[in-house]
C-alpha positions as CSV (number, residue, x, y, z in Angstrom):
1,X,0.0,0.0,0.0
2,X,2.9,2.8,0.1
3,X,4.0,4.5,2.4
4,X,1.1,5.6,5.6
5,X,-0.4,8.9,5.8
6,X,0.1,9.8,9.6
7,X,-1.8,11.4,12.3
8,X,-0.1,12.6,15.3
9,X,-2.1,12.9,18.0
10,X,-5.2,11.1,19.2
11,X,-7.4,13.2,20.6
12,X,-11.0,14.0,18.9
13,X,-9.7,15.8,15.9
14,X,-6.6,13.2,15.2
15,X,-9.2,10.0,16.1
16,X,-11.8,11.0,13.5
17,X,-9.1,12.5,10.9
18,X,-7.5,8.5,11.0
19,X,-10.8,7.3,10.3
20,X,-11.6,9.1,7.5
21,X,-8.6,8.5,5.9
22,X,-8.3,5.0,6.5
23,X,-12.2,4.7,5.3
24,X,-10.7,5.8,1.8
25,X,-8.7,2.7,1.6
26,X,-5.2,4.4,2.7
27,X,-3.1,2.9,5.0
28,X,-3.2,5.3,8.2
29,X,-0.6,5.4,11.3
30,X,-1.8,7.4,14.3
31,X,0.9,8.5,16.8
32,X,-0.1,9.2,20.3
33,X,2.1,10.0,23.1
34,X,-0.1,9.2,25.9
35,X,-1.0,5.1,26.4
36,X,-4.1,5.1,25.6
37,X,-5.6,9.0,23.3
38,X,-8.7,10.6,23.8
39,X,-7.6,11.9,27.2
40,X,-9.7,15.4,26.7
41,X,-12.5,13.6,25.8
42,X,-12.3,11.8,28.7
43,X,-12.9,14.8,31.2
44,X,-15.0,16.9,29.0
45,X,-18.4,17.2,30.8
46,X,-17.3,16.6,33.9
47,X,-16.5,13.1,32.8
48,X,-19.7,13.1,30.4
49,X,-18.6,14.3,27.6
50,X,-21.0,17.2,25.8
51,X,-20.3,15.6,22.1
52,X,-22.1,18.5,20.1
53,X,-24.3,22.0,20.5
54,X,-28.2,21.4,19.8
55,X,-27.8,24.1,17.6
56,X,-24.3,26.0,16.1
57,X,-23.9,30.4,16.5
58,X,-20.7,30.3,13.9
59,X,-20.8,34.6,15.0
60,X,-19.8,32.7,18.4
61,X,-16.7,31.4,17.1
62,X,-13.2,33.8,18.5
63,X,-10.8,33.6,15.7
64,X,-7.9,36.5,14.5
65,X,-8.4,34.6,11.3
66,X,-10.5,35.3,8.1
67,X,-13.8,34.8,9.5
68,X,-15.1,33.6,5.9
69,X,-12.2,31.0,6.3
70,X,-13.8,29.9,9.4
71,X,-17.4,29.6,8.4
72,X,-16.2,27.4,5.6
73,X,-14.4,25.2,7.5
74,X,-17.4,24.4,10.4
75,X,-19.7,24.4,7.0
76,X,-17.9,21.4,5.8
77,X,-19.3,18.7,7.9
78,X,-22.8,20.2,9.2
79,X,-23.8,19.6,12.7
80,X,-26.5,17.2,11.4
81,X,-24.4,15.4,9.8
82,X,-21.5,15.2,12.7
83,X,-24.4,13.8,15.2
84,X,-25.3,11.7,12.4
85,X,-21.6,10.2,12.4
86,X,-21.6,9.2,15.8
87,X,-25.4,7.4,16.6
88,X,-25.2,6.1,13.2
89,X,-21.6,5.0,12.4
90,X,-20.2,4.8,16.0
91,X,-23.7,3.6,17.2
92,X,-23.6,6.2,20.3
93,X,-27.3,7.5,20.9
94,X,-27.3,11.1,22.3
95,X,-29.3,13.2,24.1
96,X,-30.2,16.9,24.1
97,X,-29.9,18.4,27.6
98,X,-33.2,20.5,27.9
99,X,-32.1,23.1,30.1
100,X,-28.5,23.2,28.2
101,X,-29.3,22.8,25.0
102,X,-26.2,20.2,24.8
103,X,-25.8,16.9,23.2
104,X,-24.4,14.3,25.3
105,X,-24.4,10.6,25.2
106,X,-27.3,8.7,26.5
107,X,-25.0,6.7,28.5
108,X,-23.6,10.0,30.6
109,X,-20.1,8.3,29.8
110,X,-17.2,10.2,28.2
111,X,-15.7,6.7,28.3
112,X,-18.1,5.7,25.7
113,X,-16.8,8.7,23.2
114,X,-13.5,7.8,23.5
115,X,-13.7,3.9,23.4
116,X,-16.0,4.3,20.4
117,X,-13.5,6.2,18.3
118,X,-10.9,4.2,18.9
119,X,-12.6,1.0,18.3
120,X,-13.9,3.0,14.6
121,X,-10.6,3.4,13.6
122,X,-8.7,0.3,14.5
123,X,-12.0,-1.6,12.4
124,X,-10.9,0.9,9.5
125,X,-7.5,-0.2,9.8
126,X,-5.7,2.3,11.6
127,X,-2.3,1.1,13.1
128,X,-1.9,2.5,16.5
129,X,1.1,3.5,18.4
130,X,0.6,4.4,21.9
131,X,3.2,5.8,24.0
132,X,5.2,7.0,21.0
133,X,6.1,10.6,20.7
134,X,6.7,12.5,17.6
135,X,10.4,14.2,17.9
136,X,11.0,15.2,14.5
137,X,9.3,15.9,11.1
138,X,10.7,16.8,7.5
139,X,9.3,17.3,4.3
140,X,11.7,15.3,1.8
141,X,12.3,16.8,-2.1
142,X,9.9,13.8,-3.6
143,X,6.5,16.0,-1.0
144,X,6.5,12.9,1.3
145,X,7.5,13.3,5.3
146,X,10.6,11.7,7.2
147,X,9.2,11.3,10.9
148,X,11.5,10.7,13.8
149,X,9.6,8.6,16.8
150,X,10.4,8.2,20.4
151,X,12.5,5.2,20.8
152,X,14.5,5.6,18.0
153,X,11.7,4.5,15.1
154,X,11.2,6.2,11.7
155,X,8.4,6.6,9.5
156,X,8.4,7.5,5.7
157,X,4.9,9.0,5.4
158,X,3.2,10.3,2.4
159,X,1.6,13.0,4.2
160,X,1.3,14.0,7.7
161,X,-1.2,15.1,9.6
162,X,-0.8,17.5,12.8
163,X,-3.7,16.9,15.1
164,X,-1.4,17.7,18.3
165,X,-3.9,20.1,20.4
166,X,-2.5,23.4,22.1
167,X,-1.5,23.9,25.6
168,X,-3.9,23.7,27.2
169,X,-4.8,20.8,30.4
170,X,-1.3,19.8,29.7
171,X,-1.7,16.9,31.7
172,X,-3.6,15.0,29.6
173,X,-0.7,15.4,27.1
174,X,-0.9,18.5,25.4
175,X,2.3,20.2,25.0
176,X,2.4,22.8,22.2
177,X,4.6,20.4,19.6
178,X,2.2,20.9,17.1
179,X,2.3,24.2,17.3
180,X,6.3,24.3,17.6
181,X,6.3,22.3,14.3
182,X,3.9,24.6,12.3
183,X,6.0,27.6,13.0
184,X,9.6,25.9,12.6
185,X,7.9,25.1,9.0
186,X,7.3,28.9,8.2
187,X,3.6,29.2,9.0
188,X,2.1,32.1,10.4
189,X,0.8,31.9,14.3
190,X,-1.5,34.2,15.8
191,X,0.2,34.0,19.6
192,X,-1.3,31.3,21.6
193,X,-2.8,32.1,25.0
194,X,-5.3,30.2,27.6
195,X,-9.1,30.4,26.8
196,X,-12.0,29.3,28.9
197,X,-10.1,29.4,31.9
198,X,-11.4,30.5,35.3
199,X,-10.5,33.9,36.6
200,X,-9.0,34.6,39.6
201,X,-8.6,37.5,42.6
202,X,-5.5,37.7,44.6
203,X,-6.3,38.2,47.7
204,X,-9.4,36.5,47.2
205,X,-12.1,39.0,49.1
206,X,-14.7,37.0,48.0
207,X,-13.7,33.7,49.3
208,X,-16.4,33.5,51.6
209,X,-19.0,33.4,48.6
210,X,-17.5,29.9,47.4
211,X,-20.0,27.2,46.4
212,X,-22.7,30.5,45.6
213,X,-24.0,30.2,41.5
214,X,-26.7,31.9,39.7
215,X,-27.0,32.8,35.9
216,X,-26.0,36.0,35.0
217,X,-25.1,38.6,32.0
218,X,-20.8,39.3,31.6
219,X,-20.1,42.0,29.4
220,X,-17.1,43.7,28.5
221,X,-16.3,46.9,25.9
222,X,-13.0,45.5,23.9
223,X,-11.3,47.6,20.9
224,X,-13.0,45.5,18.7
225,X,-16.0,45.8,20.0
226,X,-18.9,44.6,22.9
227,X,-18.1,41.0,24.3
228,X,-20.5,39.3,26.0
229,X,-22.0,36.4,27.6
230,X,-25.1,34.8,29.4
231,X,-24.9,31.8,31.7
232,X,-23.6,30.3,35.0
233,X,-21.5,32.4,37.7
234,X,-19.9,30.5,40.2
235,X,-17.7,31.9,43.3
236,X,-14.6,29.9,44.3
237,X,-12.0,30.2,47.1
238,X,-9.8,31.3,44.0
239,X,-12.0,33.5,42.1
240,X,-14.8,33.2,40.1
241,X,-15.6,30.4,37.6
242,X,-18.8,29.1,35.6
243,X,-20.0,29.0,31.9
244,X,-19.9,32.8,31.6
245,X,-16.6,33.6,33.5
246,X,-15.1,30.8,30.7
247,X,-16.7,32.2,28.5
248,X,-15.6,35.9,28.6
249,X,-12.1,34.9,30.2
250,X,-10.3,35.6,26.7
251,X,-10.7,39.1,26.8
252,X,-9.2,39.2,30.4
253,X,-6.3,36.6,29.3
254,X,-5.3,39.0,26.2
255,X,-5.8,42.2,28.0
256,X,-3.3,40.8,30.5
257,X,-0.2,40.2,27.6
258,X,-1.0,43.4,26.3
259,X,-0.1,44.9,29.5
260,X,-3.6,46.2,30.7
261,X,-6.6,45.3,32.7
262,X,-9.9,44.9,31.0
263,X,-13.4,45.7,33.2
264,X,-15.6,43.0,32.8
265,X,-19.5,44.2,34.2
266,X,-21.9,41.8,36.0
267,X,-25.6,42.0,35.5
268,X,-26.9,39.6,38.3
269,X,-30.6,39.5,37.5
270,X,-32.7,40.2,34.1
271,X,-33.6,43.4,35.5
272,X,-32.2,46.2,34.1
273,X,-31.4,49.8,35.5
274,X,-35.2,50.7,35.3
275,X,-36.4,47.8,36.8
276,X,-34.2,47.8,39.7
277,X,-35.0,51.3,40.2
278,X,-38.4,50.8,40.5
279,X,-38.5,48.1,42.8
280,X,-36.0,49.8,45.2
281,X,-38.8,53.0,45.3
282,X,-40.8,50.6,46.8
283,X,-42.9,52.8,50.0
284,X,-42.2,50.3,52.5
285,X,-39.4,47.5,53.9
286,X,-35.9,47.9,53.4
287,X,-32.8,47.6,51.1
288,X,-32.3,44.0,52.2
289,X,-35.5,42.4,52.0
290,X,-36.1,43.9,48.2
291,X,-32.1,42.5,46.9
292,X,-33.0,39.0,48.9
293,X,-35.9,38.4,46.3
294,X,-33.7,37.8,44.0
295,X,-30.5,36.9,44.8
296,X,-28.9,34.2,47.5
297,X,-28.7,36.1,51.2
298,X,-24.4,35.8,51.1
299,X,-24.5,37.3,47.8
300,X,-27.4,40.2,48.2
301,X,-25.4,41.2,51.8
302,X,-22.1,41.0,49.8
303,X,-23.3,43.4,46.9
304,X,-25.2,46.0,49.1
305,X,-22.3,46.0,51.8
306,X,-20.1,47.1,48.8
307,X,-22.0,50.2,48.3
308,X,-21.9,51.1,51.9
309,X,-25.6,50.5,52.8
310,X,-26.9,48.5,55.5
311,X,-28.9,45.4,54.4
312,X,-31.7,47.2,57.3
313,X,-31.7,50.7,55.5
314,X,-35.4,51.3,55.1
315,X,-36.7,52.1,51.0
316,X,-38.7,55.5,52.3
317,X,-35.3,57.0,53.3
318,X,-32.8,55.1,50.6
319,X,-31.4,58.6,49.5
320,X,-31.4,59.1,45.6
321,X,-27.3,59.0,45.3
322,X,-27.2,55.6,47.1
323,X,-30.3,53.6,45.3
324,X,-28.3,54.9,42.1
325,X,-25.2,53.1,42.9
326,X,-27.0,50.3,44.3
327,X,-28.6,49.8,41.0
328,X,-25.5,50.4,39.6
329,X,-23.9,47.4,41.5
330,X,-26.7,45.0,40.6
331,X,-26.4,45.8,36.9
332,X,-22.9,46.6,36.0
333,X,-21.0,45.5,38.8
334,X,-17.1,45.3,38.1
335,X,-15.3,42.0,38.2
336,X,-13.0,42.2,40.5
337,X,-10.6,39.9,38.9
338,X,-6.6,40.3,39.1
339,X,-5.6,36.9,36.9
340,X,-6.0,33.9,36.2
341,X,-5.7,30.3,36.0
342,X,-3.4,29.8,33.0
343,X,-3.5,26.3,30.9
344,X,-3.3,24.7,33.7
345,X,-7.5,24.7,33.9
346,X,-8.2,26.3,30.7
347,X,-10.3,23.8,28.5
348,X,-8.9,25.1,25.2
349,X,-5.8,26.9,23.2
350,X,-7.0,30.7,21.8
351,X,-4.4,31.3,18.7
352,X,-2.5,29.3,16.6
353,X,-1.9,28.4,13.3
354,X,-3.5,31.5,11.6
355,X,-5.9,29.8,8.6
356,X,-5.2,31.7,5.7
357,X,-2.1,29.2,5.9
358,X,-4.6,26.2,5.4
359,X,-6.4,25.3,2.4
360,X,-10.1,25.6,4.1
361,X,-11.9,22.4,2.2
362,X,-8.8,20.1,3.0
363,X,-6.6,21.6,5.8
364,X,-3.6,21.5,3.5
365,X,-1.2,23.6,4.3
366,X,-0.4,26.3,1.8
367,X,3.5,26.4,2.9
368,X,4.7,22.8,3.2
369,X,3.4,20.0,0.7
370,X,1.5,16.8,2.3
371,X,1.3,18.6,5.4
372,X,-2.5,19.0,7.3
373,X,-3.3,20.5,10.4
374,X,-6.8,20.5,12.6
375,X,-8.3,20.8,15.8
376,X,-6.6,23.1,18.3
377,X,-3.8,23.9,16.2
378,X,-6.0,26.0,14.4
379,X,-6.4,29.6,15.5
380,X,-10.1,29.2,16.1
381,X,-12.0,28.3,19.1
382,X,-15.6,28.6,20.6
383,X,-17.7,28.9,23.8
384,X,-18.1,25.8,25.9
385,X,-21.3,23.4,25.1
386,X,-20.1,21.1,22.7
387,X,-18.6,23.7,20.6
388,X,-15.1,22.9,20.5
389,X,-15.8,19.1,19.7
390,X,-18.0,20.2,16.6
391,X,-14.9,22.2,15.8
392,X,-12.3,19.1,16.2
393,X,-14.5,17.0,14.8
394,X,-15.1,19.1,11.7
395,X,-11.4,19.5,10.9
396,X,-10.5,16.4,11.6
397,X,-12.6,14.4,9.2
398,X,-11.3,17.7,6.4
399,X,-7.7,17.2,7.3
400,X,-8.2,13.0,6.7
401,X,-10.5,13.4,3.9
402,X,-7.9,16.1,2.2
403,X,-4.9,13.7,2.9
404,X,-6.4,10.7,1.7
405,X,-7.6,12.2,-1.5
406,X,-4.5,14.2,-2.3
407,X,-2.6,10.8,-1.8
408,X,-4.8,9.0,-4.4
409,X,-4.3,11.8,-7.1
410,X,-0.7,11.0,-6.6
């Protein structure tokens, strides 16, 4: 059969690029320095693994990139069709989560994900090398790759395909070689930092508050523009965590390496200015009893003690200056964040290999012939809920499908 096409790194977006290759009747090696892949997948979900989004925002997407490049890419392999791929071909039955609007397996078992990809690929024929690092890659004059292994093995490959992840988790083997390889081959990065990472407060003042959640509103006003997002706030003896705080984090991460802070505002309720407003002119009871309608007591004693006020000051003498900044801290109450948590907890890689240097309908790179790169390599990456995956999996099947073909042609 020739010399293999190989994948290096099995993790969502290298486990589905090997099978899609190997489906095409190529011979496909997939490298994986950990013993056993699919470690990410593993702890997404808190062990459950949310597979897909019900539905796919591509505007929700964070890329320095061409966002046409981007849309084209997620466009290839449409969400139906993903979920399609794994309770049809991988014969995984999903859910939707009502109140998340995420698609998880029926089994509530990560394991499931990972076991099932695996199990695809070695039944398409991939050849599997656990515990076997990549070292070294080079193109050769004839287009085809000269790989250097851990442990002294070499492979002559007819194209390779970089499915390495970023930095981030790093203990579930993500180390950055992927993008350490892309850039020693001439391709342009967009610098990499942590994204969907918790933020923290040093010292924390708001310690107390740990284990306290609600859904709330994060905004922030960024040179490019309004960021913002909607869901879970959670305290922690650290900081302050949750869908929204990961969500927004980015903009806190890069304002940090530019050498700045960036505000980040808290809505807490659905009430706006007006609405708070009004209910604090209330003719009777007091400051406290109003707040406590709608927030957890901690948190409602923690927000009014911020403006000064005592939870007992009565609504008939709240003075006009003081309800005005206590609406002010219900609706656009400032973050106090000071950093946070790094790679160490942050579930993806922001940057990376900008894709104008990829060839959107195959992942080919533009610089370095038979070379293919996907997943979080790329310099693309999306909110939590399933997003990420859709993203892995997307450019994982491109990258195989683009390998495989160009191979044939050949």
């Amino acid at each position: 059969m020739g010399n293999p096409i190989v994948v290096c790194g099995a993790g969502a977006a290298g486990l589905v690029a090997a099978i899609f290759a190997a489906r095409c009747g190529r011979r496909v090696v997939l490298v994986e320095r950990t013993a056993d892949g699919g470690r990410k997948i593993l702890i997404s979900g808190g062990g459950r693994c949310n597979v897909l989004p019900a539905e796919l925002d591509e505007r929700r997407f964070v890329t320095d990139s061409s966002s046409n490049a981007l849309r084209r890419i997620l466009r290839s392999w449409p969400l139906a069709e993903q979920r399609n791929f794994f309770e049809r071909d991988l014969r995984i039955p999903l859910k939707v989560e009502a109140e998340s609007g995420k698609l998880f397996p029926v089994s509530d078992r990560a394991r499931d994900i990972r076991d099932a990809l695996v199990t695809h690929a070695r039944a398409a024929g991939v050849e599997m090398r656990f515990s076997t690092c990549l070292e070294d890659a080079e193109p050769t004059s004839s287009g085809e790759w000269r790989l250097r292994c851990s442990g002294g093995d070499s492979i002559d490959a007819t194209a390779l395909i970089v499915a390495t992840g970023g930095l981030s988790v790093p203990n579930t083997g993500s180390d950055g070689s992927g993008l350490q390889l892309a850039e020693r081959l001439g391709h342009v990065l967009h610098p990499p930092y942590p994204a969907l990472t918790p933020l923290t407060q040093e010292p924390p003042e708001f310690a107390d508050l740990a284990g306290i959640s609600r859904e709330v509103t994060l905004s922030a006003m960024t040179a490019q523009g309004k960021v913002a997002a909607r869901g879970g706030f959670l305290f922690t003896h650290r900081g302050f965590s949750g869908p929204a705080v990961l969500d927004i984090s980015h903009v806190a991460v890069r304002a940090l390496q530019a050498g700045r802070r960036q505000e980040i505002l808290v809505q807490w309720t659905d009430f706006d200015e007006a609405a708070w407003d009004l209910a604090l002119r209330e003719p009777r009871g007091t400051v406290g009893t109003v707040v406590r309608r709608h927030l957890a007591d901690r948190l409602a004693e923690a927000l009014i003690a911020a403006t000064g006020l005592a939870p007992e000051q009565r609504l008939a003498e709240l003075p006009r200056q003081q309800r005005r900044l206590l609406v002010d801290v219900l609706t656009r109450w400032s973050l106090p964040w000071t950093g946070h948590e790094g790679y160490k907890k942050a579930e993806v890689t922001g940057g990376g290999v900008a894709l104008g240097e990829v060839d959107p309908r195959t992942l080919a790179s533009r610089r370095c012939q038979g070379l293919y790169l996907c997943g979080e390599v790329l310099d693309a990456f999306g909110p939590i809920g399933g997003y990420n995956f859709a993203w892995a999996w997307a450019t994982g099947r491109a990258a195989g499908l683009g390998a495989a073909h160009a191979a044939v042609r050949e």
